[in-house]
Each structure stands twice: as structure tokens, then as C-alpha cells.
C-alpha positions in Angstrom: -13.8 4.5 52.5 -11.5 7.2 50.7 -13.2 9.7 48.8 -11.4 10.9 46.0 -12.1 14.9 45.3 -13.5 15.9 42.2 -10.4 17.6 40.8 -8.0 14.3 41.4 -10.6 12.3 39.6 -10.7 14.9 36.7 -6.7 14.6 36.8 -7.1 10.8 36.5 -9.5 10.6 33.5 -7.1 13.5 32.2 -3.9 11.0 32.2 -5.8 8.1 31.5 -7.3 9.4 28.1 -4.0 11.0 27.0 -2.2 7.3 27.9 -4.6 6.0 25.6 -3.7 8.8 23.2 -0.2 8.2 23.2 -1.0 4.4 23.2 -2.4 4.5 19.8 0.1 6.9 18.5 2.8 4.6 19.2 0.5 1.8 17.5 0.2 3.8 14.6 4.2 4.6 14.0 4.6 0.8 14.2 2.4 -0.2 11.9 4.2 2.5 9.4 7.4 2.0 10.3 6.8 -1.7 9.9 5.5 -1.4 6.3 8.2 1.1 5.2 10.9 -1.6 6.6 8.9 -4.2 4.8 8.7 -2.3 1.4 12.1 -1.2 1.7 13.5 -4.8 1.9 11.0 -5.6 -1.5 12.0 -2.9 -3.4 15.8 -4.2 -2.5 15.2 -7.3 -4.2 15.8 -7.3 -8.1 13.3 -9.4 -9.5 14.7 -11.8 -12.5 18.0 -12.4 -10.6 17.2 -12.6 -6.7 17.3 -15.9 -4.9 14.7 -18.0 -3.3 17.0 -17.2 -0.3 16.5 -13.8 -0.8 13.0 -14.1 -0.6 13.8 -16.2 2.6 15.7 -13.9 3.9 13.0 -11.4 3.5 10.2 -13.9 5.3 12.2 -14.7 8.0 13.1 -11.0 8.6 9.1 -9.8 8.9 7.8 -13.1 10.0 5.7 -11.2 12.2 3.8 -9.7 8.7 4.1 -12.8 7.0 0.8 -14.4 6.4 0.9 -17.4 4.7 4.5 -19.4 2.5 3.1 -22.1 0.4 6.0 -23.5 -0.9 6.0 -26.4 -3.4 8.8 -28.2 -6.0 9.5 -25.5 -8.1 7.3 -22.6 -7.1 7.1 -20.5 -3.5 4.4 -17.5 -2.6 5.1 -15.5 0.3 2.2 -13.6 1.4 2.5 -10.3 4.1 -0.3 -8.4 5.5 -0.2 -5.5 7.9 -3.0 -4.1 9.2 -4.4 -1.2 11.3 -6.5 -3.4 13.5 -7.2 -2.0 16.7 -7.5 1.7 15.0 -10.2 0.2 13.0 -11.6 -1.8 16.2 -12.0 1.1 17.8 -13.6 2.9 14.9 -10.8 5.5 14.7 -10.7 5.1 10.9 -11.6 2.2 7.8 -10.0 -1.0 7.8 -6.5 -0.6 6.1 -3.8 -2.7 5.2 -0.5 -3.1 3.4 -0.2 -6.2 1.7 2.8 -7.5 -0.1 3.6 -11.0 -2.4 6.7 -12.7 -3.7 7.1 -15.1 -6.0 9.7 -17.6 -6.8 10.0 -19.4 -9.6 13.1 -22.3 -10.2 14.8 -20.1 -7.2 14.4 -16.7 -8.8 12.3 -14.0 -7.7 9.8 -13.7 -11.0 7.4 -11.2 -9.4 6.8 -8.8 -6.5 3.4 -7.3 -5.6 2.5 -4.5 -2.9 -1.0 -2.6 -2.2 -2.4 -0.5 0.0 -5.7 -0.6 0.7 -8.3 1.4 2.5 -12.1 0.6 2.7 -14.8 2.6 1.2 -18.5 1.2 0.9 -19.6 3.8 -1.8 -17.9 1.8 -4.1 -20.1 -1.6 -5.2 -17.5 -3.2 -7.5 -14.0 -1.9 -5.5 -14.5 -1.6 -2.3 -11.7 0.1 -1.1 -9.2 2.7 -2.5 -6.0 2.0 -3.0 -2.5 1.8 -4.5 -1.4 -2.0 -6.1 2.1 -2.3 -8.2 2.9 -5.3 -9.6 6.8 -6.3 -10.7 7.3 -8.9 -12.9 10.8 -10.2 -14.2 9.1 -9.6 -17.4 5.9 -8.2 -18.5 3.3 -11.0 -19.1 2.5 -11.3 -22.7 -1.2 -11.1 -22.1 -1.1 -7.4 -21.5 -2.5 -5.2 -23.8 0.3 -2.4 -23.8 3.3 -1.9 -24.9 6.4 -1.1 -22.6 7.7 -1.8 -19.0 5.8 0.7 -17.3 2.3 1.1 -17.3 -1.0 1.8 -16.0 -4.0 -0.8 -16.5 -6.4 1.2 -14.3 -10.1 2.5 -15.8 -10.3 5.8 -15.5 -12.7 6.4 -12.5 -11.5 3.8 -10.6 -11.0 5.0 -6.7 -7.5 3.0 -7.0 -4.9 3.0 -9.1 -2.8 -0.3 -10.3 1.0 0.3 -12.0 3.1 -2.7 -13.6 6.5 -2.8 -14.3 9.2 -5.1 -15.2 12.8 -5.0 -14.5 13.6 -3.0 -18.0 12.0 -0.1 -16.2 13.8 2.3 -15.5 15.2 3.9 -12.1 12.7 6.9 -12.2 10.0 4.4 -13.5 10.8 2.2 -10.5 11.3 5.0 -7.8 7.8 6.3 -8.7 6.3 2.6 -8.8 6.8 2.2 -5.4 6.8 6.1 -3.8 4.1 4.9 -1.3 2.4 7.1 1.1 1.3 5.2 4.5 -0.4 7.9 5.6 -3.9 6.5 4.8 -3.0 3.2 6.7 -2.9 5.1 10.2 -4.7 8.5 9.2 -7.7 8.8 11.5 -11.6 10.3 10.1 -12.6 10.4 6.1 -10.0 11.7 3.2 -7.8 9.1 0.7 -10.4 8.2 -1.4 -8.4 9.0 -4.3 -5.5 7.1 -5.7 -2.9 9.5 -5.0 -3.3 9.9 -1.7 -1.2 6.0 -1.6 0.8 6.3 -5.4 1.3 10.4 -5.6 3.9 10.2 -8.0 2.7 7.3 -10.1 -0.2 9.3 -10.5 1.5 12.3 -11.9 2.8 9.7 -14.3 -0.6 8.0 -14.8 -2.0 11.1 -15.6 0.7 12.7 -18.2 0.2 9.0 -19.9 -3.3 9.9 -20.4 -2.5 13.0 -21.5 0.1 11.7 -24.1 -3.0 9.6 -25.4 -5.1 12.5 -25.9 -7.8 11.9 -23.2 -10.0 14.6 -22.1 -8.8 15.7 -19.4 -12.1 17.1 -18.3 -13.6 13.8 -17.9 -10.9 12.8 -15.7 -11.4 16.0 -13.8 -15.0 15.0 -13.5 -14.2 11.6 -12.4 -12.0 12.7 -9.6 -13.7 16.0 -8.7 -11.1 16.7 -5.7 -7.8 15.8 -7.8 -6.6 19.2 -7.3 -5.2 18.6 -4.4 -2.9 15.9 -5.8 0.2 17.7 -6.1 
């Protein structure tokens, strides 16, 4: 029987834990660099005038994200989730995911849709905070505002959800979709507030509030740690 001195087993549990560091670092720039390929090929797509085959195209290219196609005689839904499961399994950090929708309509891309999502139990009616935006062709009639870019999120909210259409313009859009996938891989508490997945839709979100005159010391008291959203 070989007995192993105290100082090689020490080395041993040494390189083993920082394997499993490393390990899980690698996991973690997948997942990212996975969702940034994923939004980058989305926000590539002009919605009212891409293809069914574009969206195709798309499915095909992250097939390995691509939850569910349900596909029918005039309509097709794609459906892509990426998630941070073993960093969650492992109780590194909440369940988080990127999750991301087309749909065609008579072969044209109508709508895309993209969140991020990170879960929080304080919250009884949202359980998670997050960043959604939602692209439409054109903005559905049965919203209340006006324009091509807006914000349909209650103050207080520990998300944020922006809508746009393709009239938007490129500043609008850029902003729209200026995601931050640091919260889908960022290990321990922190983003529990909506700019910590939209930042610069929420410079926007918050200068449209501004423009409507609400007090911005109830929104201060509603997000008590906003000052560090830059």
C-alpha cells in the first residue's frame, strides 16, 4: 500500500479545485458567447422584410439553443433558451436564462423577442429580474402609447420590458438590444435591477419618465440602489 505524503495530497486537492475552477469558467464564456452569437444573428434580421429562411437559417445555426419550432400553414414560432444550468446546480448563482422568439408570418419575420432573466424570490408577482424587448414589424394597435419606441414597464417593477418596431430608429434599436450577459454567468447576489441586463434602455426609460414629468423621487425610492446605473 502507497502512502501518499500530506503535502502531495494537499497539491492534488490544490489542482483538482482550480480544474474545477477553470472548468466552470470555460462553462460560463460559452454560455455568453453563445447568447451574444445568438442575439447578434436576431438583431441581423430586419423584421417586416426577412424570410421564413432567414429565420431558418437562424434555427439551424443555434439548433443547439433552439427549444421548440412549431410550424404550421402560414405561421412558424421558433423558441431558444440558454441557460446557466450547472452554475445554478451547483448553487454558484440563481437560475438564469436568455431566451429568444421569432415569428413568421406568410414567410416574413413579423416579430422578434429576447429576455434575460434572473430569479429573485422577493418578488411575489415577477419572479425574476430581467430585460425583455419585443420587435414587432409594426406596433400592435392595442398598445396604449404612441410611437415606435417605448417602455410599458410599471414603475417599480424589478424588470424592465422595451417595444419597438421597425420605424425605430438606429439609436432606438442599438439601445433596444445593448444587453449585458453579465447577470447570466455572474456568480453571488447583485442584478436585481433592470439595468444591470438593458443599461442603456434604461437611460432612455428613465429620461421618458422624466419627459412626462414623473417624480423622480419616487423612482429613486423604488429603485433605492439606481445610482449605480451609469
Amino acid at each position: 500500500m502507497i502512502l501518499l505524503k500530506p503535502k502531495t495530497i494537499l497539491l492534488g486537492l490544490v489542482l483538482l479545485t482550480l480544474s474545477g475552477v477553470l472548468l466552470l469558467m470555460l462553462y460560463a464564456w460559452g454560455i455568453r458567447r453563445e447568447a451574444s452569437g445568438l442575439l447578434g444573428d436576431l438583431i441581423a434580421l430586419n423584421v417586416g422584410t426577412a424570410s421564413g429562411d432567414d429565420a431558418e437559417r437562424i434555427a439551424q445555426q443555434h439548433r443547439n439553443s433552439l427549444a421548440n419550432q412549431n410550424c404550421q400553414t402560414a405561421k412558424c414560432e421558433y423558441t431558444f433558451i440558454i441557460t446557466n444550468r450547472w452554475l445554478s446546480e451547483l448553487h454558484l448563482e440563481p437560475d438564469a436564462s436568455f431566451r429568444a422568439g421569432i415569428t413568421v408570418q406568410n414567410g416574413i419575420v413579423i416579430r422578434v423577442g429576447v429576455g434575460l432573466l434572473r430569479s429573485m424570490d422577493i418578488y411575489p408577482t415577477f419572479q425574476a429580474s430581467a430585460g425583455v424587448v419585443e420587435e414587432y414589424a409594426e406596433m400592435p394597435k392595442r398598445f396604449s402609447y404612441e410611437g415606435h419606441y417605448g417602455f410599458p414597464t410599471p414603475v417599480g417593477k424589478p424588470y424592465l420590458k422595451v417595444e419597438l418596431d421597425r420605424h425605430a430608429d438606429a439609436v432606438q434599436r442599438q439601445h433596444a438590444f445593448a444587453f449585458s450577459f453579465r447577470c447570466l454567468t455572474k456568480p453571488g447576489g447583485g442584478c436585481d435591477l433592470p439595468c444591470d441586463y438593458l443599461p442603456l434602455a434604461w437611460r432612455d426609460w428613465k429620461a421618458d419618465l422624466q419627459t412626462t414629468a414623473f417624480p423622480m423621487s419616487d423612482f429613486d425610492q423604488a429603485y433605492p440602489n439606481n445610482q449605480r446605473c451609469k
